[in-house]
C-alpha positions in Angstrom: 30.8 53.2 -34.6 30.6 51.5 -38.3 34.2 50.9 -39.8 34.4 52.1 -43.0 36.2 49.5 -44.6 34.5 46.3 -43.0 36.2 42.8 -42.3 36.3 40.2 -45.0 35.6 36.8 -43.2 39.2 35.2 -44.7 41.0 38.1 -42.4 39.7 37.2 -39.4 40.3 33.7 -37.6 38.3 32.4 -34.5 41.0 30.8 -32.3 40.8 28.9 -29.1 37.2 27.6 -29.7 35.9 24.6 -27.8 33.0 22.5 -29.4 30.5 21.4 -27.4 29.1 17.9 -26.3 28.3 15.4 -29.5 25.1 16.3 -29.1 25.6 19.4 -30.4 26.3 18.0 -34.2 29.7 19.2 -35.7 27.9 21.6 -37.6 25.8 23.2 -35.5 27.2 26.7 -35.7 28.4 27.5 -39.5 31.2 29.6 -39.2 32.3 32.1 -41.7 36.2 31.9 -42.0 39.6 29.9 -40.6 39.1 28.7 -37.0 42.1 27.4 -34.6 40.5 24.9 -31.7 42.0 25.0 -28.1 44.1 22.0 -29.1 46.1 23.7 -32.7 47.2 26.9 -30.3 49.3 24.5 -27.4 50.4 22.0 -30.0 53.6 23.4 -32.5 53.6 24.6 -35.1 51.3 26.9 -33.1 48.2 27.5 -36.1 47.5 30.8 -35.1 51.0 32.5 -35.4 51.2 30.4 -38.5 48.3 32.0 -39.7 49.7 35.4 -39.0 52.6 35.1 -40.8 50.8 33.3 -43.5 48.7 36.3 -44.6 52.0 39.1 -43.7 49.9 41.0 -41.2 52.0 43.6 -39.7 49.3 44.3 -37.2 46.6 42.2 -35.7 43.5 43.0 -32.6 42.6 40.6 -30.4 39.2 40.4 -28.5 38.6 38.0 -25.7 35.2 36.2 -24.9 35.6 36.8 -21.3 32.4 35.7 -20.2 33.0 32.6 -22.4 36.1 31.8 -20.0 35.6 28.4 -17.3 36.9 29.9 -14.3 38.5 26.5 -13.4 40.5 26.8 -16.1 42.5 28.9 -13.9 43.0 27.8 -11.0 
């Protein structure tokens, strides 16, 4: 299914990320709009709901990397 009115990149935010070693170069991935690491989302002000508010979205949709999850991060 195509949307018919697709996602601009500023609307959408790529939270909880977790870089990878040094190795992997700060910019190995370019990314194309606001990003909230693991650390901004436990610290207040909490970035993401800061970044909700900030753009006055009444709704939001939320996808979850599940195969992207550590499994000891839960026990």
């Amino acid at each position: 299914m195509t949307p018919t009115t697709p996602l601009q990149a500023s609307r959408v935010i790529l939270a909880g990320l977790i870089r990878g070693p040094a190795s992997d170069g700060p910019q190995r991935f370019r990314l194309p709009g606001p990003t909230a690491d693991a650390r901004a989302l436990r610290e207040p002000p909490n970035a993401l709901s800061d970044w909700v508010r900030g753009h006055g979205f009444k709704q939001v949709a939320v996808h979850f990397d599940l195969d992207a999850l550590s499994p000891t991060a839960f026990r």
